[in-house]
C-alpha positions in Angstrom: 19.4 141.1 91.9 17.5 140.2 88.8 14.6 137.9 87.8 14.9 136.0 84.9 13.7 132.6 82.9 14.7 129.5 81.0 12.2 128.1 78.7 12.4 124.5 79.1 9.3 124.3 76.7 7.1 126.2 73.9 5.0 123.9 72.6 1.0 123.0 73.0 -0.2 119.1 74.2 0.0 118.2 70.0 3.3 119.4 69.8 5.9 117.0 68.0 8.5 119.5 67.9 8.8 121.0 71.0 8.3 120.4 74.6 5.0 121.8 76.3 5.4 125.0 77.6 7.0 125.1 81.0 9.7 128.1 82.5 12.8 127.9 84.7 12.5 131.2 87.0 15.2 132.2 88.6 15.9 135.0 91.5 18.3 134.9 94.3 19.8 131.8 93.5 16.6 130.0 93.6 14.6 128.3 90.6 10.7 128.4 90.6 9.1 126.2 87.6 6.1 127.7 86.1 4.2 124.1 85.3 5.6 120.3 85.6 5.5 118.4 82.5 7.0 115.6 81.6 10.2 114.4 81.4 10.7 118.0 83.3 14.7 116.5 84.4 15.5 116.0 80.6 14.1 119.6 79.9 15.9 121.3 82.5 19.4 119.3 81.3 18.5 120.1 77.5 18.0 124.0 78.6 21.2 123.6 81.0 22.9 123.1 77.6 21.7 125.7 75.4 20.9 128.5 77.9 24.0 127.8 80.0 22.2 128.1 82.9 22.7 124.6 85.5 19.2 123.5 86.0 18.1 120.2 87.6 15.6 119.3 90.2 18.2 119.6 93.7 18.0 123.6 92.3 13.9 123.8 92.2 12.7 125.6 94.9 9.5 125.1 94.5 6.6 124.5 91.3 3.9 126.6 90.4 0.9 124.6 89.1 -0.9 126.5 86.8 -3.3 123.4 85.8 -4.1 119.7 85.9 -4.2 119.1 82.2 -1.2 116.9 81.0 0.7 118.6 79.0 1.3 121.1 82.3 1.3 118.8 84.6 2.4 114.9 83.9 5.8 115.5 85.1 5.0 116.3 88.8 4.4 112.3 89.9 8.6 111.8 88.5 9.4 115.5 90.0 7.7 114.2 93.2 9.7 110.6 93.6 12.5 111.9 92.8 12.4 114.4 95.8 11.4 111.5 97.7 13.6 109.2 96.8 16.6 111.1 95.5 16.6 114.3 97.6 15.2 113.0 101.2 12.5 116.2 100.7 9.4 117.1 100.2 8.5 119.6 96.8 6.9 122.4 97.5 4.2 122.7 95.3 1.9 126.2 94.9 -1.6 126.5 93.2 -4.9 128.0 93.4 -6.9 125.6 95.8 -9.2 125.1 93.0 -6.5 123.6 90.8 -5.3 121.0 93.8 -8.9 120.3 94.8 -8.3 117.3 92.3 -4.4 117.2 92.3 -4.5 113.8 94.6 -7.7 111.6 93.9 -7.3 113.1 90.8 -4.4 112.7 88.9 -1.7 111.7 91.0 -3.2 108.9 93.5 -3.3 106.1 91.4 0.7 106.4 90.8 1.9 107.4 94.3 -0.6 106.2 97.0 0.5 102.7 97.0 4.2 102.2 98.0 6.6 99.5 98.4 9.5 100.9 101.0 11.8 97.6 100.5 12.3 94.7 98.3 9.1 92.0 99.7 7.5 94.5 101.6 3.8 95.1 101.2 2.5 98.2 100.0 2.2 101.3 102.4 -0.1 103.8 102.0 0.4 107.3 101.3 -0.8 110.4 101.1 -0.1 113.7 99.3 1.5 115.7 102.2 4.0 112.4 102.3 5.8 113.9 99.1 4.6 117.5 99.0 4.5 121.2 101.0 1.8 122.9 99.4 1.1 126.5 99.1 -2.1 128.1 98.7 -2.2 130.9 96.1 -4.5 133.4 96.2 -6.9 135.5 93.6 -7.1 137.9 96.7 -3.6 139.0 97.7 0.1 138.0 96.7 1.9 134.4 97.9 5.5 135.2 99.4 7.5 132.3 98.4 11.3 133.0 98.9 12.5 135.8 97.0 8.8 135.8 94.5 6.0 137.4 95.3 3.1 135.3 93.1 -0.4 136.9 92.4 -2.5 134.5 90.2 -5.9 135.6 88.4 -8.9 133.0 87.5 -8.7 132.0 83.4 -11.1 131.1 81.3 -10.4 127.6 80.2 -11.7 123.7 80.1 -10.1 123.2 83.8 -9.4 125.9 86.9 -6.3 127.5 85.5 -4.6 130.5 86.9 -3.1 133.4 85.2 0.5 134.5 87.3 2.2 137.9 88.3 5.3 136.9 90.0 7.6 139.3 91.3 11.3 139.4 92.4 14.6 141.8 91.9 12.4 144.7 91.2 11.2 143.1 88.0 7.5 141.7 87.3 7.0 138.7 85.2 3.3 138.2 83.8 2.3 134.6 82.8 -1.6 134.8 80.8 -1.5 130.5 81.3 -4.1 128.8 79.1 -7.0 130.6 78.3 -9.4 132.4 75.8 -8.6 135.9 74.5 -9.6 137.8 77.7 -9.5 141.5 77.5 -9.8 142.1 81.3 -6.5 139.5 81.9 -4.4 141.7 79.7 -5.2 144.6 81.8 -4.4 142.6 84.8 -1.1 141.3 83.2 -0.2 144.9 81.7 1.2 145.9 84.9 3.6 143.3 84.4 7.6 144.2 82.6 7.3 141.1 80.3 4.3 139.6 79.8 4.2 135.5 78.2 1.3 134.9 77.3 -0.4 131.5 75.0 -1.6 131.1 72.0 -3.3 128.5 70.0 -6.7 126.9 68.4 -9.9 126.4 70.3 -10.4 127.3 73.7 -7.0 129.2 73.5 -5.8 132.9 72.3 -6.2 133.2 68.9 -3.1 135.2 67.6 -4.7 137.5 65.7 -6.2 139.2 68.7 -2.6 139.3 70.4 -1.5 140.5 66.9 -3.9 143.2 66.8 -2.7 145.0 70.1 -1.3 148.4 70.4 2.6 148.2 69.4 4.1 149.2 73.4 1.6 145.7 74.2 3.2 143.9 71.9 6.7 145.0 72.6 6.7 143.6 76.0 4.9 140.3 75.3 6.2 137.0 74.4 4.9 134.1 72.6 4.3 130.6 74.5 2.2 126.9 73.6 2.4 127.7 70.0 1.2 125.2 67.6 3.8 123.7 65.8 2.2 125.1 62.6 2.9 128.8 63.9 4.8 130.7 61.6 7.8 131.9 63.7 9.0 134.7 61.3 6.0 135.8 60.3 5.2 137.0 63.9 4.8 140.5 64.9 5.3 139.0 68.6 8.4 137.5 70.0 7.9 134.1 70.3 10.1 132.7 72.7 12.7 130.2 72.2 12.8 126.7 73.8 16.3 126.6 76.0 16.8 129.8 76.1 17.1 132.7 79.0 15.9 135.8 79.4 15.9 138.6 81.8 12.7 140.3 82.8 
């Protein structure tokens, strides 16, 4: 009993050498994405490759939204049909209620609310509970969800984002999401075995504060929505590697 994660992505919204940053969890058998971009099926059969891990959407369990901006989340409207369409199910989709306030009228109404069932049919109208389950998370107390436990923390950043602390096996994964250097969210994520946490320019975590850390900090963290102008080697933090696995 173990928990550990693919990266399907590494990259920021600007990236044009990576994909934007999304994880594969897995625990018991069951695969939780952190974030849905797009095209998240490619991802998961490009990181099935490398990590030799078989990842495709009949194996998600369920999404964790951390945010509405695109480069998190413009994969959930394909994610979505193809549950619909493909796999006769609904997803189950968790985030904060402050991140879903806008999730439907949003973002994702203008794609899905209008639906043609069969070849010169008129449109039908639906809604989001006709392709999702959602799941509240809570800043208050932690989300079961199969075999994870999921405690998510307020960000600083343009949108509602949440930080994650998702547990399974034993193990605890921490997942800073975007946000400005925050002193009190690495205290909250320190708790964590392996921490992933962002960085980039402007409203983001400037690397030089990550750098700056005490060394046993810096041991356990990882690297995530690097610019594509990062300097890799030069890091004195792991970044992680798109298509990989690792074990928490």
């Amino acid at each position: 009993m173990s928990l550990s994660f693919v990266t399907l992505g590494v990259g920021d919204a600007f990236s044009a050498l990576h994909y934007s940053s999304c994880l594969a969890l897995e625990a018991e058998g069951q695969v939780l994405l952190i974030d849905c971009p797009h095209p998240i099926r490619k991802m998961m059969r490009e990181a099935s490759l490398s990590s030799g891990v078989e990842l495709d959407a009949d194996r998600v369990s369920g999404l964790v939204l951390t945010h509405l901006h695109a480069d998190h989340s413009s994969g959930v409207e394909g994610l979505g049909y193809f549950s619909f369409f493909v796999l006769k199910r609904k997803l189950q989709l968790l985030a904060h209620p402050d991140v879903t306030r806008r999730l439907w009228d949003g973002h994702l109404a203008a794609g899905m609310e209008d639906l043609i069932r069969k070849p010169g049919g008129e449109p039908q109208r639906h809604g989001f509970e006709d392709y999702f389950e959602p799941l509240a998370l809570s800043t208050e107390s932690a989300v079961r969800f199969g075999p994870f436990s999921i405690e998510s923390r307020l960000t600083y950043h343009h949108v509602p984002t949440t930080a994650l602390r998702i547990r399974a096996g034993g193990r605890c994964l921490g997942y800073s999401a975007d946000t400005a250097y925050d002193e009190g969210l690495l205290s909250w994520l320190a708790e964590a075995d392996l921490v992933v946490h962002e960085t980039n320019y402007g409203v983001h975590t400037p690397y030089e504060k990550l750098a700056a850390l005490p060394a046993a900090s810096r041991a356990k963290m990882r690297l995530i929505h690097y610019p594509d102008d990062f300097d890799l080697d030069a890091s004195n933090i792991e970044p992680l590697a798109q298509g990989r696995r690792y074990t928490v």
